[in-house]
N, CA, C and O atoms as a Tinker XYZ file with bonds, in Angstrom:
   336  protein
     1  N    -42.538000   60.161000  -42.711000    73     2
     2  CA   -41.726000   60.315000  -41.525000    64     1     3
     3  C    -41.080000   61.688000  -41.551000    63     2     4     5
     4  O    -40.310000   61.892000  -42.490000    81     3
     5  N    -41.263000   62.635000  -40.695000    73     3     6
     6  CA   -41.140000   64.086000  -40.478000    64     5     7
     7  C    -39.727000   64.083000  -39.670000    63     6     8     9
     8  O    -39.393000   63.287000  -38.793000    81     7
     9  N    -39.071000   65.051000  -40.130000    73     7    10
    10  CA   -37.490000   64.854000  -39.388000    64     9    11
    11  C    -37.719000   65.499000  -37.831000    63    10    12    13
    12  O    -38.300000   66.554000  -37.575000    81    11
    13  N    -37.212000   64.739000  -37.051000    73    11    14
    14  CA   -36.884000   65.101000  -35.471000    64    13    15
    15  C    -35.895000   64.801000  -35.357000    63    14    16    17
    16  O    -35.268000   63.876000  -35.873000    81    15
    17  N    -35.550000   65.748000  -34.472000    73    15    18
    18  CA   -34.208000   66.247000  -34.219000    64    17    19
    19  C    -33.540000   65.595000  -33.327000    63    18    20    21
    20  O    -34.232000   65.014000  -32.491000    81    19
    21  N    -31.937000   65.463000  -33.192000    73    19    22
    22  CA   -31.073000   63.927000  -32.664000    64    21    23
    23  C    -31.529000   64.716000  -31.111000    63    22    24    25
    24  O    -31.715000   65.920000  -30.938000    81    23
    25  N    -31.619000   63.722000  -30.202000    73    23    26
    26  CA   -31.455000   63.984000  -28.845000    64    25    27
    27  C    -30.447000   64.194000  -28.607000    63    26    28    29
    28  O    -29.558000   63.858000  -29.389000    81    27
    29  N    -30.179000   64.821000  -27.459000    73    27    30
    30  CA   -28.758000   64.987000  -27.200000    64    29    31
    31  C    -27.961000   63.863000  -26.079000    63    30    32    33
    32  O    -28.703000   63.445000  -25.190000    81    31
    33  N    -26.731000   63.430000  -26.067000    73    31    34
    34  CA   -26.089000   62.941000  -25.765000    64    33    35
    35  C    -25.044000   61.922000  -25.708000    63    34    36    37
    36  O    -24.246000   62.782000  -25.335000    81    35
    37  N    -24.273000   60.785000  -25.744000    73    35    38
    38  CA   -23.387000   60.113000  -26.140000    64    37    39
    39  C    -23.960000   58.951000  -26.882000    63    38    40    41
    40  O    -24.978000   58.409000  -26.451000    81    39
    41  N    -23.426000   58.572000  -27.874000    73    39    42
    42  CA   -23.677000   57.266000  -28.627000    64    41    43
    43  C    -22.985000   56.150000  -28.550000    63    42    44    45
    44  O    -21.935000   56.035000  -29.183000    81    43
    45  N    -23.290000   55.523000  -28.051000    73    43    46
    46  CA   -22.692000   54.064000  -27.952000    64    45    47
    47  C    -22.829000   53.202000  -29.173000    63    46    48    49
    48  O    -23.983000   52.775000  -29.141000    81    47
    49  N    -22.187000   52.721000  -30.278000    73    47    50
    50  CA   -22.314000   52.272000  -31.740000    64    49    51
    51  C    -22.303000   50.041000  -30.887000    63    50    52    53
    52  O    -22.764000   49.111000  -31.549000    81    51
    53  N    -21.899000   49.918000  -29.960000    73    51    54
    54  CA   -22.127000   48.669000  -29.344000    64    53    55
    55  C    -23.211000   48.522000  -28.273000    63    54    56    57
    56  O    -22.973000   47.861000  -27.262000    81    55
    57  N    -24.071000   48.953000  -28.410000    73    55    58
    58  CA   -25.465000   48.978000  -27.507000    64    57    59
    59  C    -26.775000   48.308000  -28.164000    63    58    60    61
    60  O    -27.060000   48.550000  -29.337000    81    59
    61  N    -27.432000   47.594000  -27.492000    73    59    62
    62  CA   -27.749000   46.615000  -28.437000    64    61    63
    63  C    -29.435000   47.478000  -28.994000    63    62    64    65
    64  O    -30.365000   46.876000  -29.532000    81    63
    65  N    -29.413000   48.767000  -28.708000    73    63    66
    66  CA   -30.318000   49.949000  -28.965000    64    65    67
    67  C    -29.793000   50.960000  -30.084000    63    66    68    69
    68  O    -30.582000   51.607000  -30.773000    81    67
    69  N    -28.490000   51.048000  -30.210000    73    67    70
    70  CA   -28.157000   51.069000  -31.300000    64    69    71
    71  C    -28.440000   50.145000  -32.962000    63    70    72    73
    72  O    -28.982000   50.460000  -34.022000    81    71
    73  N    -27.792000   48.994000  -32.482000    73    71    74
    74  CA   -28.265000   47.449000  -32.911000    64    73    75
    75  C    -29.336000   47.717000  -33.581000    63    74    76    77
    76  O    -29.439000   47.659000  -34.806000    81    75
    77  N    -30.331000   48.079000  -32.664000    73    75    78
    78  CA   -32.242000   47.913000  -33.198000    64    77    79
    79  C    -32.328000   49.186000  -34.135000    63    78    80    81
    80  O    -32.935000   48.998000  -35.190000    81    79
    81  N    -31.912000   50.214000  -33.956000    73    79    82
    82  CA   -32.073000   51.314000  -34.248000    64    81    83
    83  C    -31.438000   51.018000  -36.227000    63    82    84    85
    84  O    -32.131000   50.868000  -37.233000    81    83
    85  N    -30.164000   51.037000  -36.103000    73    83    86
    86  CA   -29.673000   50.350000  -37.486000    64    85    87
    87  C    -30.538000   49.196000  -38.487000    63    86    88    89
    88  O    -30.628000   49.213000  -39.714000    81    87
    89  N    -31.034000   48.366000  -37.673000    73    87    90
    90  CA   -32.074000   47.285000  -38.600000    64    89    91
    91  C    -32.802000   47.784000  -38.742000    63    90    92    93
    92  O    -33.172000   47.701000  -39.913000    81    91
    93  N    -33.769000   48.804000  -37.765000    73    91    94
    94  CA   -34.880000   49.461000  -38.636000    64    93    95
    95  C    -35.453000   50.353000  -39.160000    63    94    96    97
    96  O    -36.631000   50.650000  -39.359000    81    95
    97  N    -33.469000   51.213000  -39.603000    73    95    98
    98  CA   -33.256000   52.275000  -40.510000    64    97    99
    99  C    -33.128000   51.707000  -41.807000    63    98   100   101
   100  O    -33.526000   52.195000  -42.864000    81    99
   101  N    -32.464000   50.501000  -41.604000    73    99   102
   102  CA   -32.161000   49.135000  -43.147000    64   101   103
   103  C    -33.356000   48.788000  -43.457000    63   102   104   105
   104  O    -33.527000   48.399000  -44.613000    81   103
   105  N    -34.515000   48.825000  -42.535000    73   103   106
   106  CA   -35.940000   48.189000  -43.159000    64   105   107
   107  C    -36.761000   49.025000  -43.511000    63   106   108   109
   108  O    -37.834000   48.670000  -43.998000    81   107
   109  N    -36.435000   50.331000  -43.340000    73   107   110
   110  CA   -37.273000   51.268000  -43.878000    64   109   111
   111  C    -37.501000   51.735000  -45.133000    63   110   112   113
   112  O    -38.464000   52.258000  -45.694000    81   111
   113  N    -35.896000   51.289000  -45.587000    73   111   114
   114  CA   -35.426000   51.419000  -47.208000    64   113   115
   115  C    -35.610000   49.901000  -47.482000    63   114   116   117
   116  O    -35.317000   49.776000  -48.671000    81   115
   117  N    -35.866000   48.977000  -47.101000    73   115   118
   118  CA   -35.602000   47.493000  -47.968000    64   117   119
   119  C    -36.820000   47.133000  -47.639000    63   118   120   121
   120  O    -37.104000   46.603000  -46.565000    81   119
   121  N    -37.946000   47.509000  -48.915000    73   119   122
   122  CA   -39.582000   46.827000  -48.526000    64   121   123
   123  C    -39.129000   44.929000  -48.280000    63   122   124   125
   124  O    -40.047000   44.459000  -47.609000    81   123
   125  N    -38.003000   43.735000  -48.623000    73   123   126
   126  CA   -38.177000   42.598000  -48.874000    64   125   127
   127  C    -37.660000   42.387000  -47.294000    63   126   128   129
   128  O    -38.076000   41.320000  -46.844000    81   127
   129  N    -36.715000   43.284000  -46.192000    73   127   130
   130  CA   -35.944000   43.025000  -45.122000    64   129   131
   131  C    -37.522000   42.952000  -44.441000    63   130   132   133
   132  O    -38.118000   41.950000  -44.046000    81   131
   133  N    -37.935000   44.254000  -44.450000    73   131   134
   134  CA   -39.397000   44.776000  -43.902000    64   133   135
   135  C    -40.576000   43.326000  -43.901000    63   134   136   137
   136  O    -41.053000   42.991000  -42.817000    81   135
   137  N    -40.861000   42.759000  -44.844000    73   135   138
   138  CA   -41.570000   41.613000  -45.201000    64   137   139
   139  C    -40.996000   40.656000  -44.283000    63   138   140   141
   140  O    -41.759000   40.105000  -43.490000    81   139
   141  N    -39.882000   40.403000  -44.272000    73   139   142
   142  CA   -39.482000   38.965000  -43.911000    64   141   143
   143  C    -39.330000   39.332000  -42.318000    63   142   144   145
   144  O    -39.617000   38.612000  -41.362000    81   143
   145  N    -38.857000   40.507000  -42.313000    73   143   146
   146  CA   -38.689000   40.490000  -40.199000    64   145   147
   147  C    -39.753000   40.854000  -39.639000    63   146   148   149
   148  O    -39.714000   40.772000  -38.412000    81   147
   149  N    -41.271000   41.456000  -40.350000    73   147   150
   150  CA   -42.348000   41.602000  -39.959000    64   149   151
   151  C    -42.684000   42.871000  -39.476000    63   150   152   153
   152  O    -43.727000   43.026000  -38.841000    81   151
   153  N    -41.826000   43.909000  -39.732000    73   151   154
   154  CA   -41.837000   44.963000  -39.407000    64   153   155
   155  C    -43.187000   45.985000  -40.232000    63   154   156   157
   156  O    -43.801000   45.803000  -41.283000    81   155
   157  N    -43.241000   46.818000  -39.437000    73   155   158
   158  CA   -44.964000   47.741000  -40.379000    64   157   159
   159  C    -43.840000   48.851000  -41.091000    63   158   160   161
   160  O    -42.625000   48.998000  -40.962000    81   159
   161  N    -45.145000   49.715000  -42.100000    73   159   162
   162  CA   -44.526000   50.065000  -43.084000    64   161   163
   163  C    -43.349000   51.122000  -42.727000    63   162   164   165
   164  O    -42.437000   51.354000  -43.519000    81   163
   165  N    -43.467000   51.785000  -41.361000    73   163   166
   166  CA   -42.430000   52.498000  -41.093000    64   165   167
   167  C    -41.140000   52.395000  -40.629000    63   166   168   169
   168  O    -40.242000   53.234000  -40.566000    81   167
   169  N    -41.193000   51.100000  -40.277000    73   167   170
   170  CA   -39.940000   50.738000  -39.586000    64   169   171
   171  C    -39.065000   51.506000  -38.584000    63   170   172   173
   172  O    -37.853000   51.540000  -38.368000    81   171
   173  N    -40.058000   52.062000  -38.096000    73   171   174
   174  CA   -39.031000   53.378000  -37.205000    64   173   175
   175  C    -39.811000   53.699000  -35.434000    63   174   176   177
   176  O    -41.010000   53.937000  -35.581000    81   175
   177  N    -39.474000   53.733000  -34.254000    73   175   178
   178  CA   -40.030000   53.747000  -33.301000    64   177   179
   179  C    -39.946000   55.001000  -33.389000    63   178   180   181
   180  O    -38.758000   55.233000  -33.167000    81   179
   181  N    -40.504000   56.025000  -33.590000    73   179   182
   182  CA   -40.716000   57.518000  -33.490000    64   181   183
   183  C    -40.475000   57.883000  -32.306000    63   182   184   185
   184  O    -39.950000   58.996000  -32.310000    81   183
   185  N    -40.655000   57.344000  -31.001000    73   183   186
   186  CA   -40.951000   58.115000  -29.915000    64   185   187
   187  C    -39.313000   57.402000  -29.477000    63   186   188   189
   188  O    -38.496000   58.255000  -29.130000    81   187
   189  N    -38.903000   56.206000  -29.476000    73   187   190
   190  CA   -37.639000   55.686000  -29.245000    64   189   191
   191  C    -36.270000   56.846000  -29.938000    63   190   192   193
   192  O    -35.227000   57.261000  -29.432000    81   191
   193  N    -36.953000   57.075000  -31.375000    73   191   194
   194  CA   -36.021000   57.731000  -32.244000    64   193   195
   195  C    -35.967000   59.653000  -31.432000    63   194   196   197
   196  O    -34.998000   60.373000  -31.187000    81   195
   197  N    -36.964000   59.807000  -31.306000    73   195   198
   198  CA   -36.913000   60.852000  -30.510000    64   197   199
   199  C    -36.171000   61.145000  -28.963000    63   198   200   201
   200  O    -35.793000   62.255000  -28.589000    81   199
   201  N    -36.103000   60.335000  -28.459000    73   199   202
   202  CA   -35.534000   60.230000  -27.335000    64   201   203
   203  C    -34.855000   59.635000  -27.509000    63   202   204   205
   204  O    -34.575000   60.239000  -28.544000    81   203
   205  N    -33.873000   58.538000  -27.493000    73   203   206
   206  CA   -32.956000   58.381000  -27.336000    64   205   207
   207  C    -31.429000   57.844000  -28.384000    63   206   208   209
   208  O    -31.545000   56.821000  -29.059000    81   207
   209  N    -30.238000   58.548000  -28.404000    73   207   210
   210  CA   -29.107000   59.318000  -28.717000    64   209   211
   211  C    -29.128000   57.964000  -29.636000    63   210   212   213
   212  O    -29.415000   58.124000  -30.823000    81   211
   213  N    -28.847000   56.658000  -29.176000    73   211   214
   214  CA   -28.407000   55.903000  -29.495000    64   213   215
   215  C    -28.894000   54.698000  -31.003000    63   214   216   217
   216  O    -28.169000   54.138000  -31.825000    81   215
   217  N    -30.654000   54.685000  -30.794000    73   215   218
   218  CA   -31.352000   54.404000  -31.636000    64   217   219
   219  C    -31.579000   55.445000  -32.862000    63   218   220   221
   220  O    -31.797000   55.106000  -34.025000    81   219
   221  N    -31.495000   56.632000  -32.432000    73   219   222
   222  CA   -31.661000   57.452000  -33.208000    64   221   223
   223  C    -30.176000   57.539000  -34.787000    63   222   224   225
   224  O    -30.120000   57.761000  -35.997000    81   223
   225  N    -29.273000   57.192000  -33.634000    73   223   226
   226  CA   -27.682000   57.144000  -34.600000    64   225   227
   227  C    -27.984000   56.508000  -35.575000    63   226   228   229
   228  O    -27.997000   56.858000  -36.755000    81   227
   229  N    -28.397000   54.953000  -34.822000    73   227   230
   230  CA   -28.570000   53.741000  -35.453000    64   229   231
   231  C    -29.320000   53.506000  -36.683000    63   230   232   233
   232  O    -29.082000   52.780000  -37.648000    81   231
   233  N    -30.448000   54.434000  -36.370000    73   231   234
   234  CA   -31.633000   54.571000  -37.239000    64   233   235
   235  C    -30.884000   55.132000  -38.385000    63   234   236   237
   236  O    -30.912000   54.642000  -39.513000    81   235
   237  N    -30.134000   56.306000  -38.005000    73   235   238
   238  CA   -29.940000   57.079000  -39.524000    64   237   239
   239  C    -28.519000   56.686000  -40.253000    63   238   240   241
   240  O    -28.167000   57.188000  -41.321000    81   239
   241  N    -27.930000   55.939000  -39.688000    73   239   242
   242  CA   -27.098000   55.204000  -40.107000    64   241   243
   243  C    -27.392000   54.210000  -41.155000    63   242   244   245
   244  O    -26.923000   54.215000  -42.293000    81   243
   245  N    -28.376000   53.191000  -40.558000    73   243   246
   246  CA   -28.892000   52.069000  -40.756000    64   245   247
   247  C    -29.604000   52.580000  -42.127000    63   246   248   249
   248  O    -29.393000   51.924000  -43.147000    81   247
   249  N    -30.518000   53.837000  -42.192000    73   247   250
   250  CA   -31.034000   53.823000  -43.306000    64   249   251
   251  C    -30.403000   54.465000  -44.367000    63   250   252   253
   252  O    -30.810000   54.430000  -45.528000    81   251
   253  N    -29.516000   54.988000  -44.018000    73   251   254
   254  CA   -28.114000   55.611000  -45.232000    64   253   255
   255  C    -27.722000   54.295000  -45.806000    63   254   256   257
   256  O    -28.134000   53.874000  -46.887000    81   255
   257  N    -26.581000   53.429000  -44.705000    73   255   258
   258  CA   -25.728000   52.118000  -45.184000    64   257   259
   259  C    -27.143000   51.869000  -46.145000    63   258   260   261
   260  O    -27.022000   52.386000  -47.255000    81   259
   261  N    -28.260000   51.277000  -45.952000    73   259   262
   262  CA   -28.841000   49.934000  -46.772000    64   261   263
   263  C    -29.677000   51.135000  -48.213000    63   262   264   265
   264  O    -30.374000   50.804000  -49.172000    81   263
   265  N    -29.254000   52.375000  -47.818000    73   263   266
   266  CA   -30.455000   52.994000  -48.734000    64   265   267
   267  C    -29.892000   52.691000  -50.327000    63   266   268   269
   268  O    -30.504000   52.320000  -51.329000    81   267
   269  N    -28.052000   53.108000  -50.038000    73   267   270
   270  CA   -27.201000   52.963000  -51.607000    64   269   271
   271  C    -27.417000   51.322000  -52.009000    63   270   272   273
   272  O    -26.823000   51.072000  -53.058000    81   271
   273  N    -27.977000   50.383000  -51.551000    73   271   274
   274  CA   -27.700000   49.216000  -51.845000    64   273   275
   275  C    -29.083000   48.152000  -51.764000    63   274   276   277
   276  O    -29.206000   46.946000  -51.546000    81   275
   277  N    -30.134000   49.385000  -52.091000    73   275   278
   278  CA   -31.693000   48.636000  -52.299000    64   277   279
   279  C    -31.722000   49.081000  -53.987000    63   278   280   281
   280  O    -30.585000   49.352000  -54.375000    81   279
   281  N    -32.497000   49.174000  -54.772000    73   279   282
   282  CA   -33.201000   50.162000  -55.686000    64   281   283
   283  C    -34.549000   50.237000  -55.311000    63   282   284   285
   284  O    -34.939000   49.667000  -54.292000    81   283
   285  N    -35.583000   51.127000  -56.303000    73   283   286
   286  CA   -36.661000   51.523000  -55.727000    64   285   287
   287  C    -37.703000   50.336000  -55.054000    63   286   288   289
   288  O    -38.488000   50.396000  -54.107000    81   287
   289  N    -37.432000   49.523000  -55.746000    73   287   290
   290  CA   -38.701000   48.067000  -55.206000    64   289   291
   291  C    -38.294000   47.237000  -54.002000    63   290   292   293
   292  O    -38.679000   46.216000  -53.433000    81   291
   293  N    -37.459000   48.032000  -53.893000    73   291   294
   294  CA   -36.646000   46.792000  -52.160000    64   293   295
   295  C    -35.379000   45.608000  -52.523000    63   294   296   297
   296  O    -34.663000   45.054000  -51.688000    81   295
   297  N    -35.352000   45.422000  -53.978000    73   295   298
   298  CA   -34.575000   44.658000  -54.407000    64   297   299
   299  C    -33.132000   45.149000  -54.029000    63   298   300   301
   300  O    -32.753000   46.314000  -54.142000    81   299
   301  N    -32.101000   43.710000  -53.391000    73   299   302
   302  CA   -30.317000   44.380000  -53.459000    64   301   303
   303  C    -30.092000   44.860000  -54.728000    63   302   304   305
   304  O    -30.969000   44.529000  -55.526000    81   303
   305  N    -29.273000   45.479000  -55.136000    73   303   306
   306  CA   -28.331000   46.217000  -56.083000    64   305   307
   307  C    -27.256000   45.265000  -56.211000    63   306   308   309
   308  O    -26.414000   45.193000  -55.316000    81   307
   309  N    -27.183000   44.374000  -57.443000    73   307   310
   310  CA   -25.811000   43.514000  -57.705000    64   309   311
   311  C    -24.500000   43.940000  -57.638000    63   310   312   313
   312  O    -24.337000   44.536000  -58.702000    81   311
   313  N    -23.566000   43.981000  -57.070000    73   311   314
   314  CA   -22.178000   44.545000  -57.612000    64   313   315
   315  C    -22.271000   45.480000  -56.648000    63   314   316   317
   316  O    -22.897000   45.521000  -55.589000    81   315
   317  N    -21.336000   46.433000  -57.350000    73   315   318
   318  CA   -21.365000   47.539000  -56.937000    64   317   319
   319  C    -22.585000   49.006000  -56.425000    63   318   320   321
   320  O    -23.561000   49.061000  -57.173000    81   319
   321  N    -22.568000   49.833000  -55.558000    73   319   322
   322  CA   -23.967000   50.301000  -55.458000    64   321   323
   323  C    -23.893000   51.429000  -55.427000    63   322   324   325
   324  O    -24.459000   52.268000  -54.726000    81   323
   325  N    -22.926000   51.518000  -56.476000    73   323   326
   326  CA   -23.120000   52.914000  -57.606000    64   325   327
   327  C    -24.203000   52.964000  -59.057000    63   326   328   329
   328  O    -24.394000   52.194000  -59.998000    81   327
   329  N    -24.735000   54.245000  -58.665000    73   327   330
   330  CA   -25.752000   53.821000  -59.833000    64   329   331
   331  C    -25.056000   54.960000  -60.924000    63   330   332   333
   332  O    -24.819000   56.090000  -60.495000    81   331
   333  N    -24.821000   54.701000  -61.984000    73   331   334
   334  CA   -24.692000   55.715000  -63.038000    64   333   335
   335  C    -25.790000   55.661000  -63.983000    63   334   336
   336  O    -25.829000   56.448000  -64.929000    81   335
């Protein structure tokens, strides 16, 4: 997945395109979320993420929050999701 650049304009964090955008920034990093909601290996609408402000937030949000709190195999991180 090649970085494109945020569209421009207002973000609504209660839009239910936001919403989508966040779950399948979380499933991109969590191969077990990915499995179970049926999502393909990218988890990302490229052309959605490109255009519009809101999915795009969501997306990179979504895959920050769940990225500290997978490890490499998709598994949660017990406890805390600091790794030392």
């Amino acid at each position: 997945m090649g970085s494109i650049p945020a569209p421009e304009g207002p973000v609504d964090k209660d839009s239910p395109i936001y919403d989508q955008g966040f779950q399948d920034g979380c499933a991109a990093v969590n191969v077990r979320y990915r499995k179970q909601s049926g999502h393909d290996d990218t988890a990302r609408d490229d052309k959605l993420y490109a255009a519009d402000p809101n999915y795009h937030a969501g997306w990179d949000f979504g895959f920050r929050k769940c990225e500290d709190k997978v490890n490499q195999g998709g598994l949660p991180i017990p406890g805390n999701s600091v790794i030392l």
